[in-house]
PyMOL CGO cylinders between C-alpha atoms (Angstrom):
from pymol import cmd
from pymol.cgo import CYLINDER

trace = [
    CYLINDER, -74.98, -106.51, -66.70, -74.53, -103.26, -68.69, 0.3, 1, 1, 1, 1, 1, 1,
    CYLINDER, -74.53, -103.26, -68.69, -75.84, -101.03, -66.09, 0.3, 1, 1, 1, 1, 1, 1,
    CYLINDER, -75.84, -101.03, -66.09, -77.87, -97.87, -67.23, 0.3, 1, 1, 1, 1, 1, 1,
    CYLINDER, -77.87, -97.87, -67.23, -77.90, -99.95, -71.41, 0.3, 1, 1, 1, 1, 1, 1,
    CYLINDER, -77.90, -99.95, -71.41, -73.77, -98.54, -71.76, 0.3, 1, 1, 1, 1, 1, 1,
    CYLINDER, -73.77, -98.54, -71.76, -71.91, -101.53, -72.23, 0.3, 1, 1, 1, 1, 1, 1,
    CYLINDER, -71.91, -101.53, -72.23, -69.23, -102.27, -70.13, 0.3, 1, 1, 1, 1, 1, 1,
    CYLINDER, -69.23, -102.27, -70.13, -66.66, -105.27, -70.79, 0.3, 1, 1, 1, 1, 1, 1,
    CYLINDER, -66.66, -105.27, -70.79, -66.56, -108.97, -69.23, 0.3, 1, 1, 1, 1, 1, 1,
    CYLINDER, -66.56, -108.97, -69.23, -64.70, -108.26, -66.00, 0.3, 1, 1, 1, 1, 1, 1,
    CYLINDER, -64.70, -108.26, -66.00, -66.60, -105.41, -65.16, 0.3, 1, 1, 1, 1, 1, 1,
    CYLINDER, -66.60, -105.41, -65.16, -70.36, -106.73, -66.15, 0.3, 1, 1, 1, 1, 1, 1,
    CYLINDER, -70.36, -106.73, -66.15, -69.01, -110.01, -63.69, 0.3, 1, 1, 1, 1, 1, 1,
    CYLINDER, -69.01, -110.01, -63.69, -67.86, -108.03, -60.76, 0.3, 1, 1, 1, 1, 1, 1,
    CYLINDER, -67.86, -108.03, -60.76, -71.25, -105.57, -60.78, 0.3, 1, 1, 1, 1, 1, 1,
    CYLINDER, -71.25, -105.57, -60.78, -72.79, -109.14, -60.72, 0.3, 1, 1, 1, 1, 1, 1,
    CYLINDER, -72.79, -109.14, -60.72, -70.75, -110.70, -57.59, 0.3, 1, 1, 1, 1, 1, 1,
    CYLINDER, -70.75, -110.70, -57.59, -71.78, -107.21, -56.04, 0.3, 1, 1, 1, 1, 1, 1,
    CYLINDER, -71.78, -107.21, -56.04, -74.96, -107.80, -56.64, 0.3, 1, 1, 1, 1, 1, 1,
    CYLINDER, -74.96, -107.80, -56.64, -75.24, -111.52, -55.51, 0.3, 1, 1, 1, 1, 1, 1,
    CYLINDER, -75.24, -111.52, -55.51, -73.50, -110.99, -52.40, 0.3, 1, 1, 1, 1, 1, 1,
    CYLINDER, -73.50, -110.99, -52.40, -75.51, -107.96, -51.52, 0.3, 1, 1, 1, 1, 1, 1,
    CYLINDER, -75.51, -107.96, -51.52, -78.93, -110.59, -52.25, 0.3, 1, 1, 1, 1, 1, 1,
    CYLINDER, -78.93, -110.59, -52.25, -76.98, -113.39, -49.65, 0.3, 1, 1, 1, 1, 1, 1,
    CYLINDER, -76.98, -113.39, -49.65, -76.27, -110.38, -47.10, 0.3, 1, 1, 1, 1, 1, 1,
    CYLINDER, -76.27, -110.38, -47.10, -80.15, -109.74, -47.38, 0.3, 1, 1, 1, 1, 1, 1,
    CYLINDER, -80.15, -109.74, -47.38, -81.03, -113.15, -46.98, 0.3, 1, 1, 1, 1, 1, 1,
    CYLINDER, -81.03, -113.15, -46.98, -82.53, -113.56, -50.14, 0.3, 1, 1, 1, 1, 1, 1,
    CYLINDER, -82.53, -113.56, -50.14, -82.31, -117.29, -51.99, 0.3, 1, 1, 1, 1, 1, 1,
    CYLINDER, -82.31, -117.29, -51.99, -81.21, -116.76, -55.58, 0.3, 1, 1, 1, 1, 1, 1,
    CYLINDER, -81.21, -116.76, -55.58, -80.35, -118.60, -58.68, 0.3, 1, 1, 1, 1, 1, 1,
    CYLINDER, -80.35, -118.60, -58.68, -78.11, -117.68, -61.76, 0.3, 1, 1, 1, 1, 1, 1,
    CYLINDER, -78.11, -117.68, -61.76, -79.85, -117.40, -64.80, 0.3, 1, 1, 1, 1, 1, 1,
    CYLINDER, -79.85, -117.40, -64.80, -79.25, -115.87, -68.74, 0.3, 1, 1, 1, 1, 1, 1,
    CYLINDER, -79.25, -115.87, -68.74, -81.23, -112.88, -70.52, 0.3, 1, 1, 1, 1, 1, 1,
    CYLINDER, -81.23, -112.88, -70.52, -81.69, -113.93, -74.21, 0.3, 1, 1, 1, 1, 1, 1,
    CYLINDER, -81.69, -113.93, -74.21, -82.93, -110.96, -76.32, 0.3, 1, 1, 1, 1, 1, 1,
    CYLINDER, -82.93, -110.96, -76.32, -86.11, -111.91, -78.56, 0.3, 1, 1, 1, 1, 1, 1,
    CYLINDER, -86.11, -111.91, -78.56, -84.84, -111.65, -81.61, 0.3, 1, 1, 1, 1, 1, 1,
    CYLINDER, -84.84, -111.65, -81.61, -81.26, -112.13, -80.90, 0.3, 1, 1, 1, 1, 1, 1,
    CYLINDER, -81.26, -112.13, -80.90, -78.57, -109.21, -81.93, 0.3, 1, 1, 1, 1, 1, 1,
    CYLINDER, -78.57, -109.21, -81.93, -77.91, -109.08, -78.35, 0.3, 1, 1, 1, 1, 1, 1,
    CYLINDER, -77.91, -109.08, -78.35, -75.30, -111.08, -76.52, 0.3, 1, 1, 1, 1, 1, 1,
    CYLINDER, -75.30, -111.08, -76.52, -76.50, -113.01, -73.45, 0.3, 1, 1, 1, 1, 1, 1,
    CYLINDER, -76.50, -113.01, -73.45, -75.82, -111.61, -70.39, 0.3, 1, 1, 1, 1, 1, 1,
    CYLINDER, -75.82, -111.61, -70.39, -76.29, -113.82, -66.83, 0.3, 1, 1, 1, 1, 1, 1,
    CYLINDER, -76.29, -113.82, -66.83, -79.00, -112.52, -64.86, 0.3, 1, 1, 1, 1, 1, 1,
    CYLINDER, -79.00, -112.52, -64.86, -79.80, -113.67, -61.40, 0.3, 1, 1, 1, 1, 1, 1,
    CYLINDER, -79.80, -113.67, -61.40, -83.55, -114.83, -60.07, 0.3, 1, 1, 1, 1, 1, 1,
    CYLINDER, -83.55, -114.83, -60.07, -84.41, -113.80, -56.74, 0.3, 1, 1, 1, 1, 1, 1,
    CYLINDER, -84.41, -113.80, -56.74, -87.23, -115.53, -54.72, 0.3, 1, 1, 1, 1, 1, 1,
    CYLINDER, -87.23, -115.53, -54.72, -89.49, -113.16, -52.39, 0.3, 1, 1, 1, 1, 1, 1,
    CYLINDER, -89.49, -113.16, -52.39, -88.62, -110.20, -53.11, 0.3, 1, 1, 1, 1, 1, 1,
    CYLINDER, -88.62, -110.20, -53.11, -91.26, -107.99, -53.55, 0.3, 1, 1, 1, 1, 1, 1,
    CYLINDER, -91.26, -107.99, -53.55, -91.90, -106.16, -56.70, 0.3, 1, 1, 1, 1, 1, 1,
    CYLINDER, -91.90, -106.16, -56.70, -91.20, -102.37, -54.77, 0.3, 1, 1, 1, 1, 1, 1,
    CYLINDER, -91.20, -102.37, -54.77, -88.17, -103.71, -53.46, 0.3, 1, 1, 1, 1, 1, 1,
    CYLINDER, -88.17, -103.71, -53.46, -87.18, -105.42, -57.01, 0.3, 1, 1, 1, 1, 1, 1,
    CYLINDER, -87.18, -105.42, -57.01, -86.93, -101.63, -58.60, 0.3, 1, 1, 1, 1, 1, 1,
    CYLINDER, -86.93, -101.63, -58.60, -85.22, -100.05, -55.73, 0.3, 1, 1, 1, 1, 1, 1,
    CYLINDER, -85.22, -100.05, -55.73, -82.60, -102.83, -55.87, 0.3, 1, 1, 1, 1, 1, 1,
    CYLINDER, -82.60, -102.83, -55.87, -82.38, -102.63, -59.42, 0.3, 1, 1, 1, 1, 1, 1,
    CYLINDER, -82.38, -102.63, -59.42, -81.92, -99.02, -59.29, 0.3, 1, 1, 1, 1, 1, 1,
    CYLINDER, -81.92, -99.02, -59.29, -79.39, -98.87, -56.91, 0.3, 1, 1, 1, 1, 1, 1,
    CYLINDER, -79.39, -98.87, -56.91, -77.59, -101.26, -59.64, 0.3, 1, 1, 1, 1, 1, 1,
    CYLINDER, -77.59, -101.26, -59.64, -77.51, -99.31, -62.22, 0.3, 1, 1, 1, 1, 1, 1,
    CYLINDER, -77.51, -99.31, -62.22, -80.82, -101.23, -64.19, 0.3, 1, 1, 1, 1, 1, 1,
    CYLINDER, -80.82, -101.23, -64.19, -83.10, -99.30, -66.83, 0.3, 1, 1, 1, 1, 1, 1,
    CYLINDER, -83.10, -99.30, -66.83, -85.72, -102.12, -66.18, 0.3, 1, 1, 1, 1, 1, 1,
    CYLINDER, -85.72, -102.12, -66.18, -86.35, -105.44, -63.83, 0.3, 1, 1, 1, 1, 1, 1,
    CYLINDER, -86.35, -105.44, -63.83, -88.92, -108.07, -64.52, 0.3, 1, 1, 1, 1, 1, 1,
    CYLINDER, -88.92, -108.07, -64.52, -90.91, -109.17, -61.65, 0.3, 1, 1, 1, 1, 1, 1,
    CYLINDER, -90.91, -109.17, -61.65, -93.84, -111.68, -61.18, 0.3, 1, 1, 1, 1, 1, 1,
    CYLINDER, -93.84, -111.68, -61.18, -95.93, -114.06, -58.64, 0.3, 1, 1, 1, 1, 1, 1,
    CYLINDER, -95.93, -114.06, -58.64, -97.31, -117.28, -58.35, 0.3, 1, 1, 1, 1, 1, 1,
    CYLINDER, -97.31, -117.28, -58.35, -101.00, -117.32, -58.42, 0.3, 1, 1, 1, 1, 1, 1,
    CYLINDER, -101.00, -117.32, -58.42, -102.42, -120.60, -56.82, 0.3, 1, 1, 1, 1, 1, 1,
    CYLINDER, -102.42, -120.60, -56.82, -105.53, -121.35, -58.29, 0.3, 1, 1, 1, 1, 1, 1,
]
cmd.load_cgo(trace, "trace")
């Protein structure tokens, strides 16, 4: 949502995101919905969406092409 931190209204934050979820499903990749909550609120939530196996590299480009200032990535560590 809010591509490059401008904010954009409802309908147009929700159809970036159907872009983006059906570009994930075109790649194959298994996603869930989710919500971005900022820390110390002033921020309305915004829906995010968690992608599993995608690799950090390809997390950035993605999120570029989308318009994002930042992505959050991570791995599980067995121990």
């Amino acid at each position: 949502w809010n591509p490059g931190s401008k904010l954009l209204d409802a309908a147009a934050n929700a159809a970036a995101q159907a872009r983006l979820q059906e570009w994930l499903s075109g790649k194959g990749y298994r996603w869930l919905p989710g919500e971005n909550l900022a820390d110390m609120g002033g921020w309305v939530a915004e829906p995010t969406t968690l992608v599993f196996g995608m690799v950090a590299a390809d997390a950035r480009s993605c999120g570029w092409h989308f318009g994002q200032v930042a992505v959050v990535t991570g791995a599980v560590q067995m121990a």
